[in-house]
C-alpha positions as CSV (number, residue, x, y, z in Angstrom):
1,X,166.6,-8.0,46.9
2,X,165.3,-5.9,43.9
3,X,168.0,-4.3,41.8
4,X,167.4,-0.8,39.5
5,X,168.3,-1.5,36.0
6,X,170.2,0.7,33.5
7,X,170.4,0.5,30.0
8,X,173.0,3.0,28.2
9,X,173.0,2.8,24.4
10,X,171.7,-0.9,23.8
11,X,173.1,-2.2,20.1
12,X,171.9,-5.4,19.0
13,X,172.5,-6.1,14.9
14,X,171.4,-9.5,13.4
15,X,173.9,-9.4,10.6
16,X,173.7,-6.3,8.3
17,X,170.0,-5.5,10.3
18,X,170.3,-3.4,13.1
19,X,167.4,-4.3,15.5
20,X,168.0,-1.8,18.4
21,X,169.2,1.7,17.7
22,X,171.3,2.5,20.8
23,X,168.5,2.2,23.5
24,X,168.5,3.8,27.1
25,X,166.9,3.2,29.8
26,X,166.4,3.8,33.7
27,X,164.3,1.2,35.6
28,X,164.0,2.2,39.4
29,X,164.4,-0.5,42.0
30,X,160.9,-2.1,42.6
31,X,159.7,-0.5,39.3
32,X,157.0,-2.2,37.2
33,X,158.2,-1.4,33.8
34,X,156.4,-2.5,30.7
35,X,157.7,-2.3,27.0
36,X,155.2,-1.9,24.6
37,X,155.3,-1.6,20.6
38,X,154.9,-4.0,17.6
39,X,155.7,-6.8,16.5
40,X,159.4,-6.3,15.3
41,X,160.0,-3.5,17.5
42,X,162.7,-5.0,19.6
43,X,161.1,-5.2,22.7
44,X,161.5,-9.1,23.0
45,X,165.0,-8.3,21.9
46,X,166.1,-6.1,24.9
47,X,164.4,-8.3,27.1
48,X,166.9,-11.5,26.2
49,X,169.5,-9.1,26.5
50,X,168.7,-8.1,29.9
51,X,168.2,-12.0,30.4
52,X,171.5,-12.8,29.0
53,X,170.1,-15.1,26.4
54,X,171.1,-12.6,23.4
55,X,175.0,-11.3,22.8
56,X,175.2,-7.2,22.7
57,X,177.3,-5.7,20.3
58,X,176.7,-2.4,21.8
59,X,176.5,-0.8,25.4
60,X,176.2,-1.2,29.0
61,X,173.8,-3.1,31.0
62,X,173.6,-2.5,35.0
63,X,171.8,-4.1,37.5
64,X,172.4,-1.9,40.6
65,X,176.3,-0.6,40.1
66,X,176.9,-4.4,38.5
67,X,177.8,-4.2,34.7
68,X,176.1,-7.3,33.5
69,X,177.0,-7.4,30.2
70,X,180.2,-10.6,30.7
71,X,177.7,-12.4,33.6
72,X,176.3,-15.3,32.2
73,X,172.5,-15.7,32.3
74,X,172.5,-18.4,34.9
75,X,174.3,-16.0,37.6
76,X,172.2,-13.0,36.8
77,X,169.6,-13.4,39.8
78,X,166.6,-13.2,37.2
79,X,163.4,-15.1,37.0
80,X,161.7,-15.8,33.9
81,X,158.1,-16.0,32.6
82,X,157.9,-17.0,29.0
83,X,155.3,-17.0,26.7
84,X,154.4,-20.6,26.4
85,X,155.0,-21.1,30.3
86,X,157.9,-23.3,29.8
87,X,156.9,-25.5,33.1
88,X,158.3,-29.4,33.3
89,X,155.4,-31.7,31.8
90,X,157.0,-34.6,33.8
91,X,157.3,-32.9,37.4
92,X,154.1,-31.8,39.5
93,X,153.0,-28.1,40.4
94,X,155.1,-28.3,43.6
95,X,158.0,-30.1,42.1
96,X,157.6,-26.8,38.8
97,X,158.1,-24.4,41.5
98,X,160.7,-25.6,43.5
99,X,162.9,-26.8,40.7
100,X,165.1,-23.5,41.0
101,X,165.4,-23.6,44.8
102,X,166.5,-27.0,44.4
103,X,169.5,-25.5,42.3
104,X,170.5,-22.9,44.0
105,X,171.3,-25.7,47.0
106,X,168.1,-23.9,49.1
107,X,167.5,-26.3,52.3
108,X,164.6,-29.0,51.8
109,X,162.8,-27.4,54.7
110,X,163.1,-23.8,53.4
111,X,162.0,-24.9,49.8
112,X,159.2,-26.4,51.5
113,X,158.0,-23.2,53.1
114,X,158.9,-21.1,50.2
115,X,157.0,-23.1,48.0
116,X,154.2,-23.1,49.9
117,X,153.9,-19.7,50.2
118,X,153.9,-18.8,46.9
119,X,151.5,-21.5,45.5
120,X,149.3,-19.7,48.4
121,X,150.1,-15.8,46.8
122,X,149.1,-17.2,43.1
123,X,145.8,-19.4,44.9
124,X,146.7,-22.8,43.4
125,X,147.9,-24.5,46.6
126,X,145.1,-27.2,45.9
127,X,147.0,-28.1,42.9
128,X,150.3,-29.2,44.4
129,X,150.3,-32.7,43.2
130,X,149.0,-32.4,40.2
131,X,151.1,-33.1,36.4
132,X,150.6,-29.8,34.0
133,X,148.2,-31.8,31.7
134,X,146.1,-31.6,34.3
135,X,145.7,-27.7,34.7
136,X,144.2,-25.3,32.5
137,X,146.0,-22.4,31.0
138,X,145.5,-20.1,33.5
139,X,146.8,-22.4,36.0
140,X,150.0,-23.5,33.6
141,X,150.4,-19.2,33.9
142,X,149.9,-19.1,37.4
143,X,152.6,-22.3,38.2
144,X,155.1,-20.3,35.6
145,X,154.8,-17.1,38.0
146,X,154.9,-18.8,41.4
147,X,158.4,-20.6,39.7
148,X,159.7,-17.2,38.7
149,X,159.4,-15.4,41.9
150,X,159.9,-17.9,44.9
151,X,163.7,-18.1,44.1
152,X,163.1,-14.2,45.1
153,X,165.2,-12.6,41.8
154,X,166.3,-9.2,42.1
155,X,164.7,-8.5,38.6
156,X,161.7,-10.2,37.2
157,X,161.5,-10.6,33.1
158,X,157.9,-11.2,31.8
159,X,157.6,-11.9,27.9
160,X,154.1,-11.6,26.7
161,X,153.0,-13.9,29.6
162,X,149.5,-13.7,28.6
163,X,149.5,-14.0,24.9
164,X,147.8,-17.4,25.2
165,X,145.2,-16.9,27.4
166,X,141.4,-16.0,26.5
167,X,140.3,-12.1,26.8
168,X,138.6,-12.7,30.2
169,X,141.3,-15.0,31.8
170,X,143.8,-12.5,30.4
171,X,142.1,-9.2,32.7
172,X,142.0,-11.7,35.6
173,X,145.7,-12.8,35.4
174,X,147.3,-9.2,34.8
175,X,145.5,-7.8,37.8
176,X,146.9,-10.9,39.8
177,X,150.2,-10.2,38.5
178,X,150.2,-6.5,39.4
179,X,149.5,-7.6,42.5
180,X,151.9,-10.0,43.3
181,X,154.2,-7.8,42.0
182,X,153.4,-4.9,44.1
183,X,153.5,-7.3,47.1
184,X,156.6,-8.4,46.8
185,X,158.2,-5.4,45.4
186,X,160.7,-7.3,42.5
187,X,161.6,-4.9,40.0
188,X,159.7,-6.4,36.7
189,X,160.4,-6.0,33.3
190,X,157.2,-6.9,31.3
191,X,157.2,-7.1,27.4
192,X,153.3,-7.0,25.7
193,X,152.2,-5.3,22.6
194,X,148.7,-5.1,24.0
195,X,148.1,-1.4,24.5
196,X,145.2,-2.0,26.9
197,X,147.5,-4.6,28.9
198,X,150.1,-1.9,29.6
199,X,148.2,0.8,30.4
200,X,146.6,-1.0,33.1
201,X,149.5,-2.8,34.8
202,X,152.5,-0.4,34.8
203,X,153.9,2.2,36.9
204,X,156.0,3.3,33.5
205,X,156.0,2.5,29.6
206,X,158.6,2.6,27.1
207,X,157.0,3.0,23.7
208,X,159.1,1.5,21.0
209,X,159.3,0.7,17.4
210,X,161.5,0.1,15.1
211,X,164.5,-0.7,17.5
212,X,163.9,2.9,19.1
213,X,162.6,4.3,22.1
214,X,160.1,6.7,20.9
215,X,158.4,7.7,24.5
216,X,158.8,6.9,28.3
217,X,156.5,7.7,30.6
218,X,153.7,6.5,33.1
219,X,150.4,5.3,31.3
220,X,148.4,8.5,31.8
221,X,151.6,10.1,30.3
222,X,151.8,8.3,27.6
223,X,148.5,8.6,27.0
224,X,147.5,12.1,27.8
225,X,150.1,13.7,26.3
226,X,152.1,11.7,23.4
227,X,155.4,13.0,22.3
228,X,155.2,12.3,18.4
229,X,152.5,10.9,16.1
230,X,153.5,7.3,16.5
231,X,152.9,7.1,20.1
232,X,149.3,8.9,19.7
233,X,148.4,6.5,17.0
234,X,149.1,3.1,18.7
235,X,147.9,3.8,22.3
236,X,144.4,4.1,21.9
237,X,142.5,5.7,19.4
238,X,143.3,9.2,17.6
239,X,141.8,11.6,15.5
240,X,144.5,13.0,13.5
241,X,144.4,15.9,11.4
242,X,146.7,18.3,8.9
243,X,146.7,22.0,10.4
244,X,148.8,25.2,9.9
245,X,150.2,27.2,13.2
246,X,149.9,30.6,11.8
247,X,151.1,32.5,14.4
248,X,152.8,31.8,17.9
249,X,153.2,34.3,20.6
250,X,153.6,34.1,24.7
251,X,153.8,29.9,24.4
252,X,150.6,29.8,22.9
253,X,149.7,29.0,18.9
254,X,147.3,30.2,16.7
255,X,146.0,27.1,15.1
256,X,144.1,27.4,11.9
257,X,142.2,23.2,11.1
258,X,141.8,23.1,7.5
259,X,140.7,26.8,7.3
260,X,137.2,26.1,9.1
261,X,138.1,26.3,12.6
262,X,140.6,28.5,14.8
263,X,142.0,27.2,17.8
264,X,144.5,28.1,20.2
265,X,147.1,25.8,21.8
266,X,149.4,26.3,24.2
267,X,152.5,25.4,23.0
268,X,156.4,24.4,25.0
269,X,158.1,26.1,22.2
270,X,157.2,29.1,19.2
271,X,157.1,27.5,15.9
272,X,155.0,28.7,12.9
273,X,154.2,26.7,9.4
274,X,152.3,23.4,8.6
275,X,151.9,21.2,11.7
276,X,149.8,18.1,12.4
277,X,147.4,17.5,15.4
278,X,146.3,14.7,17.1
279,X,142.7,14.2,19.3
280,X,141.4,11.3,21.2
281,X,137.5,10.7,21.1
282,X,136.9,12.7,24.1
283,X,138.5,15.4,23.9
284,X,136.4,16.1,20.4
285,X,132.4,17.5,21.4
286,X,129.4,18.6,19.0
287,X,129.2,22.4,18.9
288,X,127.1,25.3,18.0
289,X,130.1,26.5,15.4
290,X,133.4,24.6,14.4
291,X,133.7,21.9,11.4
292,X,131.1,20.6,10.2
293,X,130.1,16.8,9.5
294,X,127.5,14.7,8.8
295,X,126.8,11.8,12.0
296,X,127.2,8.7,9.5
297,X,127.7,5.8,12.6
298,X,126.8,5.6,16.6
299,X,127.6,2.7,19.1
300,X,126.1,3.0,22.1
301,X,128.4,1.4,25.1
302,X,126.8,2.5,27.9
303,X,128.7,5.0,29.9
304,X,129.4,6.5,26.2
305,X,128.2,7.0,22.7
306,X,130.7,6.3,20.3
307,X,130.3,8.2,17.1
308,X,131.8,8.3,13.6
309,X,131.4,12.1,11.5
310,X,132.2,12.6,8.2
311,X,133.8,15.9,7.4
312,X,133.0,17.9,4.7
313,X,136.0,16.7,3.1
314,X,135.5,13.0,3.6
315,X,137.6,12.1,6.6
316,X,136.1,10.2,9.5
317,X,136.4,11.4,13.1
318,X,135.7,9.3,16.1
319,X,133.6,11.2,18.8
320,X,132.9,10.0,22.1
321,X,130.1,11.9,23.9
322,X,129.7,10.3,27.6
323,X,125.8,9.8,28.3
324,X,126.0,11.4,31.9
325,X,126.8,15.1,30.0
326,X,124.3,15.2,27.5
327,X,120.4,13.9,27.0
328,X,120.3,14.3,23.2
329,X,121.5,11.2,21.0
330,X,123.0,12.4,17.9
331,X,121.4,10.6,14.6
332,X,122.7,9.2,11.4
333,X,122.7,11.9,9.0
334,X,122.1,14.2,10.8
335,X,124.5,18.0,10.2
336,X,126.5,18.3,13.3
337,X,129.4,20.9,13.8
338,X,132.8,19.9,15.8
339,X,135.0,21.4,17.9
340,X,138.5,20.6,20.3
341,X,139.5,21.1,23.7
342,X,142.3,22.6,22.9
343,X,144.3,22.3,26.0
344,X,144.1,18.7,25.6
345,X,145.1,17.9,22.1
346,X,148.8,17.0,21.3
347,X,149.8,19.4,18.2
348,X,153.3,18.5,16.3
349,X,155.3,20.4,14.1
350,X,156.9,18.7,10.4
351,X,159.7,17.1,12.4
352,X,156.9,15.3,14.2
353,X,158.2,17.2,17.5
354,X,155.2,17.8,19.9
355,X,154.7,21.6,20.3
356,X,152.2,21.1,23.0
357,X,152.3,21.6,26.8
């Protein structure tokens, strides 16, 4: 049975460095929830906390109303996928996946079934016999998952599961997983720092970096409308750009772009002075009046043009104009003028506090 998990001010120090800054979090009971950020962030970190393979010097970890913090990891009820797959070279695919049942005491009969059934869910039932060096990556993965979930966990831990697998085997194995996991309905916990990855297999994200939380929120959220500059640089691609908020009245700003263009935002909160806004490809178009540039790059992708414009000033935008709204192809060198949709851009103030609704 899937358990909610509840982190309340997470402290982990290695020594003098502290590597997570008094972290909380609320995962719901059959929740996918993915943490994303970089490499050093201290995503990995909370995971093998959660797991029980890391001490905490600070906090409270819950699974359900059960304070986990003194439960050793073996008597957590968690299952495991690591990043190297971490299956038994010597044992077979069905041996792999019914190692745990076996040590939990399950009945022979009732491992039977259960492994069965789950070398059925993850499609590798053909490969019950066979020795790991005999399987492919993908297959290693899919042996790794079927392990993790038929001892039926009430929390699922993923650590970069798919690190190691080639682009196109890495699409096909996180829709699988998504799948499996919404089948079953086992609260995961998935760590990646694949942007792309988590956007496309969470219900919720927690964006963090440097031992901090910096936003939580489902993937359209998160992308759509990012709480501070860190979070709109590393999901996706950003325009950003230095701006001044000269006036704000009746929650919406007055937003003057390096004195060439004059937008207005609508804003959660008055503020006035220097601010900083961010803009995804899309929500930038060509204009008859705005800033003006100079085309200097286009890719065509198909759906979309991708293009790069060089303000007068010298810094590069990235426009993407979708083929289905317009007939004319912008060319290199050629004098374009740009403009915002203003209701979609996320505007900050110094403090790098969004201002936008």
């Amino acid at each position: 049975m899937s358990n909610e998990v509840i982190i309340k001010n997470a402290v982990k120090r290695y020594g003098d460095f502290t590597a997570l800054h008094g972290v909380s979090l609320n995962i719901e009971k059959g929740e996918f929830f993915t943490l994303l950020g970089p490499s050093g962030c201290g995503k990995t970190t909370l995971l093998r906390m959660i797991a029980g393979f890391n001490s905490i010097e600070g906090g409270d970890f819950y699974f359900g109303e059960n304070r986990i913090n003194d439960v050793p990891a073996h008597k957590r009820d968690i299952g495991m996928v690591f990043q190297n797959y971490a299956i038994f070279p010597h044992l077979t695919v069905e041996e792999n996946v019914a190692y745990g049942l076996k040590a939990r005491k399950v009945d022979k009969k009732e491992i039977d079934r259960r492994v069965k059934e789950a070398l059925e869910l993850v499609q590798i039932a053909p490969l019950a016999s066979r020795k790991p060096s005999e399987l492919s990556g993908g297959q290693q993965q899919r042996v790794a998952l079927a392990r993790a979930f038929v001892i039926e966990p009430s929390v699922l831990l993923m650590d970069e599961p798919l690190s190691n697998l080639d682009a196109k085997l890495r699409v096909q194995m996180r829709s699988i997983i998504k799948k499996l996991q919404r089948r079953l309905g086992i609260t995961t916990i998935y760590v990646t720092h694949d942007q792309e990855e988590a956007l496309a297999i969470s219900d919720r994200i927690a964006v963090m970096n440097q031992g901090k939380v910096m936003q939580v929120g489902t993937p359209s959220e998160i992308y759509a409308k990012p709480e501070n500059p860190f979070v709109a640089g590393f999901i996706g691609v950003s325009n950003f750009l230095n701006c001044d908020v000269v006036s704000c009245e009746n929650g919406v700003a007055k937003v003057s772009i390096k004195g060439e263009l004059d937008i207005d935002v609508p804003v959660r909160k008055a503020y006035t002075g220097k601010a900083q806004l961010s803009a995804r490809p899309e929500q930038l178009f060509f204009s008859e009046t705005g800033m003006p540039g100079k085309v200097m790059f286009s890719t065509f992708l198909g759906d979309f043009i991708e293009y790069e414009v060089e303000l007068d000033d010298g810094q590069m935008l990235i426009i993407n104009e979708y083929t289905k709204d317009t007939a004319k192809v912008h060319e290199v060198g050629e004098k374009v003028f740009i403009s915002f949709d203003a209701t979609r851009i996320s505007l900050y103030n110094e403090a790098e506090e969004v201002l936008s609704k």
